[in-house]
C-alpha positions in Angstrom: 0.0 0.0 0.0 1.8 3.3 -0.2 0.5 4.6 3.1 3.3 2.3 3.9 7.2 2.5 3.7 9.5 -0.1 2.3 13.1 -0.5 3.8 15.3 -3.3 2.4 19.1 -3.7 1.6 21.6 -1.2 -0.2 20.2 2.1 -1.5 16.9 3.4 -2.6 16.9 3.7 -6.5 13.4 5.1 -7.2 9.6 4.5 -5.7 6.6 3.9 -8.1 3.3 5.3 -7.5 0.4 2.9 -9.1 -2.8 3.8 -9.7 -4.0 1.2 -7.6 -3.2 2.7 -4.2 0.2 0.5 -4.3 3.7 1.8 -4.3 6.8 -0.4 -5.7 10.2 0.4 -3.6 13.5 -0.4 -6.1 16.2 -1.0 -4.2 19.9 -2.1 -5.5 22.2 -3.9 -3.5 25.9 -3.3 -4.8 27.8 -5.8 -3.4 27.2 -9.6 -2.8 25.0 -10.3 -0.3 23.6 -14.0 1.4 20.3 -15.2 0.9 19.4 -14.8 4.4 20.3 -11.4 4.7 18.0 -10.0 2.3 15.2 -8.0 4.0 11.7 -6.5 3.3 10.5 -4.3 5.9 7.1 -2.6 5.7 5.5 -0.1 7.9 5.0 3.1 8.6 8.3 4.6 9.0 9.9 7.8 9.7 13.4 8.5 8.5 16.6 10.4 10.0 20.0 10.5 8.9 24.0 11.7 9.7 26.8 11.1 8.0 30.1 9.3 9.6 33.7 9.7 8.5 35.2 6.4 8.5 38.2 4.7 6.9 37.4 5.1 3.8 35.2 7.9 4.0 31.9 9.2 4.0 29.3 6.2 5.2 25.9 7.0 5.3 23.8 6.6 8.5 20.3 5.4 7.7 17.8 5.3 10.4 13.7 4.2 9.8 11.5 4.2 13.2 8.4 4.2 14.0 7.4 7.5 14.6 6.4 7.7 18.0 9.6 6.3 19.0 11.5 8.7 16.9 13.1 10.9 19.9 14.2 7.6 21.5 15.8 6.2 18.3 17.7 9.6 17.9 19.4 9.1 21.3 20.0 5.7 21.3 21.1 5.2 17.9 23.8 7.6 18.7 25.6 4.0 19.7 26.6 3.0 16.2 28.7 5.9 15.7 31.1 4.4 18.4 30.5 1.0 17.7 32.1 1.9 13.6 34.8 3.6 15.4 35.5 0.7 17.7 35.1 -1.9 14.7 36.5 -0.2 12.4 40.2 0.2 14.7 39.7 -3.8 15.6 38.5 -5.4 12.5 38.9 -2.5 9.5 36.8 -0.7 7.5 33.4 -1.2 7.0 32.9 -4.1 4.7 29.3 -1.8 2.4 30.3 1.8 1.4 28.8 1.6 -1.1 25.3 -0.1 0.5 25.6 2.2 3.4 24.5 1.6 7.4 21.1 1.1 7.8 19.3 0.5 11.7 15.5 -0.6 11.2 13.2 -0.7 13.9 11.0 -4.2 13.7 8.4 -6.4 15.8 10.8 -8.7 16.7 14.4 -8.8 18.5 17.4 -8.2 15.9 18.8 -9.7 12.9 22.3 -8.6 11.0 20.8 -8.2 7.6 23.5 -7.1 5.2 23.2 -3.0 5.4 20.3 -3.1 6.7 20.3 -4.2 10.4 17.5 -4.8 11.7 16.3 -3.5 15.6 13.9 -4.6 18.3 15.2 -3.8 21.4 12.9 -1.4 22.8 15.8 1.5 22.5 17.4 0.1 26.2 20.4 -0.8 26.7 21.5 -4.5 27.4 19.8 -7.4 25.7 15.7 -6.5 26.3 17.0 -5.1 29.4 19.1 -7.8 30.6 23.1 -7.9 31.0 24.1 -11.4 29.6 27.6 -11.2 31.3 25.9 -10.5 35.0 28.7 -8.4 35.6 26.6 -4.9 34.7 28.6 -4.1 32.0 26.2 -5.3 29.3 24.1 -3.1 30.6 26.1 0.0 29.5 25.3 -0.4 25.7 23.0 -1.7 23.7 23.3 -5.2 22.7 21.5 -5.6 19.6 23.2 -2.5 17.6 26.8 -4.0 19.1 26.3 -7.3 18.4 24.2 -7.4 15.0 26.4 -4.7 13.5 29.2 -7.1 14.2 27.9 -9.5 11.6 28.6 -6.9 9.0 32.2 -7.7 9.6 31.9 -11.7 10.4 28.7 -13.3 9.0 28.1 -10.8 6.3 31.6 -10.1 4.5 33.1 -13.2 6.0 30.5 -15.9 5.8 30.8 -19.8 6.7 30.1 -22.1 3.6 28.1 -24.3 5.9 26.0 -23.8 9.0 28.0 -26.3 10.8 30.4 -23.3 10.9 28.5 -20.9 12.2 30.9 -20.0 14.8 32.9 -18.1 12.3 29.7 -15.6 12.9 28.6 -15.7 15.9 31.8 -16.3 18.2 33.4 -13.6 16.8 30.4 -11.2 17.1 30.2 -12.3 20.6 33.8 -11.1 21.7 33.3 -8.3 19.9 30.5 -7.2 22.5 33.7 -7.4 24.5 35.7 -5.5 22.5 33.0 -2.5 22.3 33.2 -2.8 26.1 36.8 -2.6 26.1 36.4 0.6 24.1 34.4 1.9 26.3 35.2 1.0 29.6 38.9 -0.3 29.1 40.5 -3.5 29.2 39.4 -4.9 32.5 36.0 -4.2 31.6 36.2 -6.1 28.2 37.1 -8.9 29.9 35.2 -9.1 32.6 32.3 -9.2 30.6 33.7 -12.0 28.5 34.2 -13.8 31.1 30.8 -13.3 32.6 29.2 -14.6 30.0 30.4 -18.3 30.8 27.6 -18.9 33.0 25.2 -19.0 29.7 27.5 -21.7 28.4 25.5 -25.1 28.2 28.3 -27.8 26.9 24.8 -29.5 25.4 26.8 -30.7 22.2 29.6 -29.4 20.0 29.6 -26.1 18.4 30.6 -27.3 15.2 27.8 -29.2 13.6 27.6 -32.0 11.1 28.7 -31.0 7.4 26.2 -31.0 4.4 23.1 -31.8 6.0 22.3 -28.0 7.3 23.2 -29.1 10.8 23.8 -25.7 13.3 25.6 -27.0 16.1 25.3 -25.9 20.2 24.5 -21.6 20.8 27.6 -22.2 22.8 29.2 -20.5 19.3 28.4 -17.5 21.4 29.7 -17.0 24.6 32.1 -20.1 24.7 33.3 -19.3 21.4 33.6 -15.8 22.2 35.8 -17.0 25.5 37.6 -19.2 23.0 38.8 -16.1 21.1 39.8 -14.4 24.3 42.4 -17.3 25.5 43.7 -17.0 22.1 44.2 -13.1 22.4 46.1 -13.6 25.7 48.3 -16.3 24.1 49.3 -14.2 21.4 50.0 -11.9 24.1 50.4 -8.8 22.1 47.4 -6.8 20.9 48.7 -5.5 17.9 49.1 -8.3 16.5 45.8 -9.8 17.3 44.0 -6.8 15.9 46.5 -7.3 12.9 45.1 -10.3 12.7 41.6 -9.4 12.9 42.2 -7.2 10.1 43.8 -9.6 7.9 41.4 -11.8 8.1 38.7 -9.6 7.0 40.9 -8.5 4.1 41.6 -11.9 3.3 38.5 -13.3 3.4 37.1 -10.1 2.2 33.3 -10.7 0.7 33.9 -14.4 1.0 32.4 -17.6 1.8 34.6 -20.1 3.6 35.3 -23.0 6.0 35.7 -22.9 9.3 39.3 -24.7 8.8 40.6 -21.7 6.7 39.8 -19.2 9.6 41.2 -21.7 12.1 44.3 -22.1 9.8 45.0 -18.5 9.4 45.1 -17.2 13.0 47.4 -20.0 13.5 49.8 -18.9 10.9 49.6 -15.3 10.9 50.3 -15.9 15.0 53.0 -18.2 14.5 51.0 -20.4 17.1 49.4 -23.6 16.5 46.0 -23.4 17.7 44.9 -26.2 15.9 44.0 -28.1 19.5 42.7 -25.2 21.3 40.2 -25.3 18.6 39.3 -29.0 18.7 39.1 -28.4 21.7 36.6 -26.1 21.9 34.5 -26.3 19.3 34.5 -30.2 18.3 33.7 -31.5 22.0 31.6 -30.5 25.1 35.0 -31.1 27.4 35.7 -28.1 29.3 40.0 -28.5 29.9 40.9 -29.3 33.3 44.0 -28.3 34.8 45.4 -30.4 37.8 47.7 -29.1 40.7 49.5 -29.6 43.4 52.0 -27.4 45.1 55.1 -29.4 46.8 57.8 -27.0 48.9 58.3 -24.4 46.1 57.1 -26.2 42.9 54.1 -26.1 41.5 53.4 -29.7 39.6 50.4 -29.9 36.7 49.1 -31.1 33.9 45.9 -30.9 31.7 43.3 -33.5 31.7 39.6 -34.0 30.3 40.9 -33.1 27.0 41.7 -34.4 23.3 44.6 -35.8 22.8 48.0 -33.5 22.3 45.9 -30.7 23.7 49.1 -28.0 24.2 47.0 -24.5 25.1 49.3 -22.5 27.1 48.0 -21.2 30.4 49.0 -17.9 32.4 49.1 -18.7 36.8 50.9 -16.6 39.4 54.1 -18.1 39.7 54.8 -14.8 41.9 52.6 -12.0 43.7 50.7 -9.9 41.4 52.7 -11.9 38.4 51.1 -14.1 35.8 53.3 -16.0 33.8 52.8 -18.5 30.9 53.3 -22.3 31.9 53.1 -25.0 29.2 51.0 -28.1 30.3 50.9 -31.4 28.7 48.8 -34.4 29.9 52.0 -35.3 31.6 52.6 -34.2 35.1 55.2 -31.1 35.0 56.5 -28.9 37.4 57.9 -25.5 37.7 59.7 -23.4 40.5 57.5 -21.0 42.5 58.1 -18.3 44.9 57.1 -19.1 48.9 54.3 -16.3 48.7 52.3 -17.2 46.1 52.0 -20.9 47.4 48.8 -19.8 49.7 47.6 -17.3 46.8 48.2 -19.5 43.3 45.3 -18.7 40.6 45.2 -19.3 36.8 44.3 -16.2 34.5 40.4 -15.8 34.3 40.9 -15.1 30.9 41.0 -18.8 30.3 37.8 -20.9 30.0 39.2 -23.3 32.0 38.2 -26.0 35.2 40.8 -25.9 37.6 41.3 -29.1 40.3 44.0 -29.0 43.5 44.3 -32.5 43.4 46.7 -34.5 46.6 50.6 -34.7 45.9 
């Protein structure tokens, strides 16, 4: 009817008035763009705009609301211009220029259609007014435009092949609700929120699902593929070179479909560090790694169980006060000098989605 608006991906090429009381919308989308991405929404909207300077330029700033919910759209929407700031220092530039940014207010929760993101959280922060960490940091933004926009990045530009790879989306999206935090808040506050989010982790089933039978494996792609990501950022141990990485894979992989092997495969190259276990680890089994202790005079003996075989992740523990340092487990017992203080206050790095046992000498 055109009493009614049409807002769908890329840009707006022409309307068409019928004499039947009916209105055709032509919109052209430039770049490629998945099935399930494309978007038809119809409603009475109202439309604002503002421009952001990015990396590579001007990117339009599309907003369509209802329009008694137009005031609360133009604060909250404010959010996206520091989420492209955030994403684009992280991950790069924006992967649609040329398609634009588009928030859409809809019935129902939030999807990461291509350009076109579509909103439904009631313009509150958090996730319909909830902090999914529990630590009250995911209560200081709002989750759908931070974790939806993500998508444009990893789902949208870098897509999996098969749904049995979804992770490729959705853990990455996750931690970058952490990174946005981090942004924010700083780098204690990034993580605490990752880390927070473990409680919503279910070890149901395997993330990865079966191949070529459309087979989406546990939502634990989320938040324990999200914590996944932050072990591997503290092994790399430098930040530059993680968010080198970040950004090479989205020039790599630029506008791509691809496996979930070829992102695994990359980070451990471009690293230098095979992750190759961590990520069996995580995303093949349910197994959350345990790591066994025992603390004799002034060593500190250990090893990993509970996990697949060869699993090598390197773990950060107070070998002194106030220190962390990197130790190397095996399934083999080891053991390492430690100073006489820290015997009464050991701890492993909570940045490490990890069970940890004192078991008897």
């Amino acid at each position: 009817p055109d009493t009614l608006v049409d807002v769908s991906n890329g840009r707006l090429r022409k309307r068409t008035i019928h004499p039947d009381g009916t209105m055709t919308y032509d919109w052209f989308v430039n770049d490629p763009i998945n099935n399930y991405d494309v978007a038809v929404n119809a409603g009475k909207y109202v439309h604002f705009m503002e421009m952001y300077n990015g990396l590579k330029g001007p990117l339009t700033l599309d907003y369509y609301v209802m329009p008694y919910h137009l005031e609360q759209a133009e604060r909250q929407f404010q959010q996206a211009k520091s989420m492209l700031k955030c994403y684009e220092y992280w991950f790069g530039p924006y992967p649609w220029y040329k398609d634009g940014y588009k928030l859409v207010e809809d019935p129902y929760l939030g999807m990461e259609h291509q350009s076109c993101i579509a909103y439904g959280n009631h313009y509150e922060d958090g996730y319909l007014g909830r902090d999914l960490s529990h630590t009250g940091w995911g209560l200081k933004w709002d989750f759908i435009i931070i974790h939806e926009s993500a998508h444009e990045w990893f789902g949208n530009s870098i897509t999996a092949k098969d749904i049995a790879d979804m992770w490729v989306h959705e853990s990455f999206a996750n931690y970058a609700e952490s990174l946005y935090t981090e942004f924010l808040f700083g780098k204690k506050a990034g993580e605490e929120y990752c880390a927070g989010t473990r409680k919503n982790v279910l070890n149901d089933k395997p993330i990865v699902g079966y191949y070529g039978v459309n087979d989406e494996g546990s939502g634990d792609m989320y938040y324990k593929g999200g914590n996944m990501l932050l072990a591997i950022r503290t092994i790399i141990n430098s930040d530059e070179k993680f968010r080198d990485i970040l950004h090479g894979l989205n020039a790599t992989f630029y506008h791509q479909t691809v496996t979930g092997k070829q992102i695994e495969d990359y980070i451990s190259k471009a690293s230098g560090i095979d992750f190759s276990k961590v990520f069996q680890q995580y995303l093949t089994t349910t197994m959350i790694p345990e790591f066994d202790y025992y603390i004799k005079g002034h060593e500190l003996h250990y090893r990993w169980s509970n996990v697949v075989t060869d699993f090598n992740m390197p773990l950060k523990v107070t070998l002194e006060r106030d220190k962390f340092s990197f130790i190397y487990p095996t399934e083999e017992w080891k053991a390492v000098k430690i100073s006489s203080e820290p015997a009464n206050q050991f701890k492993v790095d909570n940045h490490f989605y990890v069970n940890v046992k004192s078991v008897k000498s």
